[in-house]
N, C-alpha and C positions, 0 to 999 in steps of 0.2 A: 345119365346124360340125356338131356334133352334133346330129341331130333321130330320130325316129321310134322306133319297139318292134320289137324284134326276140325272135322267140316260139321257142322249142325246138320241137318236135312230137314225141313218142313213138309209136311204132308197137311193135305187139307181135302176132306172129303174124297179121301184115296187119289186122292192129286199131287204128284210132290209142286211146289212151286216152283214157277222160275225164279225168283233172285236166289232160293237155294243151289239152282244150278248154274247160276252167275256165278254165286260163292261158289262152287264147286270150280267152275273154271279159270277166277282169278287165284284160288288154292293151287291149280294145277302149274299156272306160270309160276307159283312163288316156288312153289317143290323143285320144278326142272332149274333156278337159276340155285337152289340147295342142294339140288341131287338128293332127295330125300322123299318118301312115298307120302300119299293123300289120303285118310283114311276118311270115310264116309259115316256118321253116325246118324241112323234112321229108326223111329218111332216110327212106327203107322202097321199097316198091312201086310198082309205074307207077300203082295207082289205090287211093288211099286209099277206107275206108273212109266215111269221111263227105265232103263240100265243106267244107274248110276258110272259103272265103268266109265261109258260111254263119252262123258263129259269131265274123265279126270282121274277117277277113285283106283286106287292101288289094290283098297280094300273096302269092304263092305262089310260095319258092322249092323246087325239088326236086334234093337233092344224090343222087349216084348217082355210083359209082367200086364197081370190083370187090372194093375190099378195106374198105367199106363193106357187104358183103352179112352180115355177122355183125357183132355190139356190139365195140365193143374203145373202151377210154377214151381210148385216142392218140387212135385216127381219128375219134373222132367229136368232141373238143374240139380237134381240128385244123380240122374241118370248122368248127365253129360261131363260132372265131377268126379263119378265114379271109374268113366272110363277113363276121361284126362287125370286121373291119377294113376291108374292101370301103365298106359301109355306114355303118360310124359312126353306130349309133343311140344314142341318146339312153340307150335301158333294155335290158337284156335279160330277160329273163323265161321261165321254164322251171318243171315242175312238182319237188316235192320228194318225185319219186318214189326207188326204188334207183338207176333208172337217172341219175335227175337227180343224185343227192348224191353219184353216182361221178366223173362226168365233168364235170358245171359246173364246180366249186373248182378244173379244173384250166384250163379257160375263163377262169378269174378269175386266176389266176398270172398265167398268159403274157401277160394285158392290163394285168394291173400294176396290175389295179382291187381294191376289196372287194365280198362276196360274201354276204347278207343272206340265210340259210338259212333254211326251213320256216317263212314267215312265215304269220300270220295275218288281216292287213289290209296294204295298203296304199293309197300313197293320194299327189297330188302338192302338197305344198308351194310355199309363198313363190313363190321366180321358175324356177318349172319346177323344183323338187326332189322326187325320190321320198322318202316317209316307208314304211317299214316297223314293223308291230309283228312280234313273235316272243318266243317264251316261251323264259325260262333259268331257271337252278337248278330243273332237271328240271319243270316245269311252274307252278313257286310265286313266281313274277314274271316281267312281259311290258317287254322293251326296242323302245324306241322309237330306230329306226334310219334315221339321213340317212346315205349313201355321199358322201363327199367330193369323189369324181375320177367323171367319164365315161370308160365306158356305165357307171352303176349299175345293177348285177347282183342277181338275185333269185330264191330257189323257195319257190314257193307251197303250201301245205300243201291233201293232197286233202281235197275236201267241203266245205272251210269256205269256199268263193268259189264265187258261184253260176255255174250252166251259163246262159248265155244259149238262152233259144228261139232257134231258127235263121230266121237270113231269109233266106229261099228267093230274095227279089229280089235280093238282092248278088252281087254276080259280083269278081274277082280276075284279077290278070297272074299269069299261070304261065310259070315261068321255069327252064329246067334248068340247075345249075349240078354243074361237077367240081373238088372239091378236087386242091390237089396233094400226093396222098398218094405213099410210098412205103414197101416192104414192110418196110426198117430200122425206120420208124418205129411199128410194130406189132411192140410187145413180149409183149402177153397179148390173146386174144382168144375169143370164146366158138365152142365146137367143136361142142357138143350141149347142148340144154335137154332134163330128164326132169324132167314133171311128177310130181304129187304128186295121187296121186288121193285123191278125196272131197269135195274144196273145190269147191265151183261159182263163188262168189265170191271175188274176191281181197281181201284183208282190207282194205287201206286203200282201196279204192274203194266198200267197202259202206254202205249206210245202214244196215244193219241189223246189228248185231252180237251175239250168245248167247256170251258168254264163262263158262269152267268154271275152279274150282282146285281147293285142297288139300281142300275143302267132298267135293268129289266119291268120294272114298277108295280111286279106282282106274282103271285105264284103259277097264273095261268098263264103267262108269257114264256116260264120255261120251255114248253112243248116246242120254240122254237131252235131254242139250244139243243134238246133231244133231236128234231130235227135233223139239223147239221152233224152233231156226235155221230148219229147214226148211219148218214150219206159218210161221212170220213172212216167209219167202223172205229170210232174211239170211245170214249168213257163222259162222263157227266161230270165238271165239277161246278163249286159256289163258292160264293165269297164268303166271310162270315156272317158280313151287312143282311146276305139272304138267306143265311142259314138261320140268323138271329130272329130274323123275320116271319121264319115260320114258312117261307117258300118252298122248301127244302129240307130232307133228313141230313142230320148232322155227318153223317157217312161219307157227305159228298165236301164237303167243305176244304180246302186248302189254304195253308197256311199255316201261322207262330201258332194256333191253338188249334187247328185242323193235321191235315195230314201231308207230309212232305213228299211229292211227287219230283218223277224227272223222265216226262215224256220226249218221245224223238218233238214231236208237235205239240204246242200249249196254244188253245186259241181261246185267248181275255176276253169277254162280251161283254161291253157296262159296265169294265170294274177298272175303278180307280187309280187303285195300285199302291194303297197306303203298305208300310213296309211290312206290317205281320203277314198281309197278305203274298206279296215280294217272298218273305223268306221261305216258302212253302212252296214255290215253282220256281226260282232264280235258275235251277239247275238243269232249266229244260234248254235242250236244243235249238229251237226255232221258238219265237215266240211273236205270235200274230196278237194288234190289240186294235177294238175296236169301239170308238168312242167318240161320243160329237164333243168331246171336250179336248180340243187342241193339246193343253196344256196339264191334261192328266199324266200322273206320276211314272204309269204304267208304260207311255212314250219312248220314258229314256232307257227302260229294260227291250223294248220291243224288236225285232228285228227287222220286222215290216207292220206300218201302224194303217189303218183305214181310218180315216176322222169320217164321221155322217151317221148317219142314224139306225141306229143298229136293228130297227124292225125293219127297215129297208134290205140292209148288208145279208144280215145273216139268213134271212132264208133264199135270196138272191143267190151268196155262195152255195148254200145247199142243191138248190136248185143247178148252180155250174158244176158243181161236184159229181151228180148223180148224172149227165149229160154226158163229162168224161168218162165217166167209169162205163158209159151204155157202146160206147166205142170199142 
């Protein structure tokens, strides 16, 4: 019989991430309306960054195998199959980060189940059914998805699921477990990570996002979007029009061929607002846009729009930002 939540964890540079303890805390309201416990499965280090407890977990499992010590999408959708057969939960749940949208879908094969991508609500139905919403045709309608077969499988999109405050009083069973990996079954696996310097923040984990495009007319102009980013303490991002350009590393780009963010704050600089770009921040909160073109696209997503000249604007705001903040 199928019961409980079964939660991915991401760790990153001995870091667990947040949207994994997003997922951890929207696992935990799905459990308490099932009455049914949240089990935690974690790759990484002897000692996590945070207490998993803390943010939900009933249970803490820690897989560990040496051919688990670097990302590879075998072993880690081997690992997380092996245990969701073990276990037999009810849901699985995992963030819809890179590393979630590589390896889950293949979690979701070999179970034979479907797989409810970068959702934005979910929630449990009728007699113990998960509903998921999720946005298609690139951001311009939201389907409503029940999974037919157990575990119905899910990733949750960063930012938009709140972080539960941690309760210091909950405590968890920590339980080491080793897959049965073996070296056949590790086809591609990651050898070296080189960062990409400049970014402080990772884009889709940020609240705060300073996005630049074709507005900006060069790559040396950026520096006034870092600028701004950095008086608001948010993240970098670009259009494609810039990224295509060559102004920018691809890393930073938002968007249908970039990366789907969902800041508390999105502030638009010079950009358009053609729809690939739309479907890759529709999700954010507040959305500031700033542009001498009256009748850019970007207007009718905005919530508050500045028309004028955006080497004027934007280091103007910078400049009132860091004035408040000296307060």
């Amino acid at each position: 019989m199928s019961e409980g939540i079964l939660v991915f964890i991401e760790e990153r540079q001995s870091v667990i991430k947040k949207p994994s303890l997003e997922a951890l805390s929207a696992a935990r309201g799905l459990a308490d309306t099932l009455s049914e416990p949240v089990t935690a499965l974690y790759i990484g280090s002897d000692s996590p960054s945070v207490d998993l407890a803390h943010y939900g977990a009933d249970k803490i499992v820690h897989a560990q195998h040496e051919l688990l010590s670097s990302y590879s999408a075998e072993g880690f959708a081997a690992t997380v199959t092996q245990m969701a057969t073990r276990l037999e939960p009810r849901l699985i749940l995992g963030a819809a980060t890179a590393m979630g949208r590589d390896f889950l879908p293949r979690v979701a094969a070999r179970l034979r189940v479907g797989l409810a991508q970068d959702c934005t609500e979910a929630r449990m139905v009728g007699e113990k059914q998960l509903e998921c919403v999720r946005p298609i045709y690139a951001g311009k309608a939201f389907a409503r998805v029940r999974p037919a077969r157990l575990p119905a499988m899910a990733t949750l999109r960063p930012n938009v699921f709140p972080l539960a405050s941690p309760d210091t009083l909950r405590g968890a069973e920590v339980v080491r477990f080793a897959p049965e990996l073996s070296p056949e079954q590790i086809r591609a696996r990651v050898t070296a990570i080189q960062a990409a310097g400049g970014q402080k923040l990772e884009l889709t984990e940020a609240s705060i996002i300073v996005s630049g495009g074709r507005g900006l007319k060069g790559p040396e102009n950026f520096a006034i979007i870092e600028d701004l980013a950095d008086a608001l303490g948010g993240a970098v991002g670009a259009s494609r029009a810039a990224v295509d350009a060559g102004w920018i590393e691809h890393q930073h780009q938002v968007g249908q061929t970039g990366k789907t963010v969902s800041p508390t704050l999105y502030v638009a600089c010079g950009i358009s607002g053609a729809i690939q770009h739309l479907a890759g921040m529709s999700s954010s909160k507040y959305v500031v846009a700033i542009n001498k073109d009256p009748e850019a696209p970007i207007f009718k997503l905005a919530d508050y729009g500045i028309v004028g000249d955006l080497f004027t604007v934007v280091p103007a705001l910078a400049k009132e930002v860091r004035k408040l903040k000296s307060h």
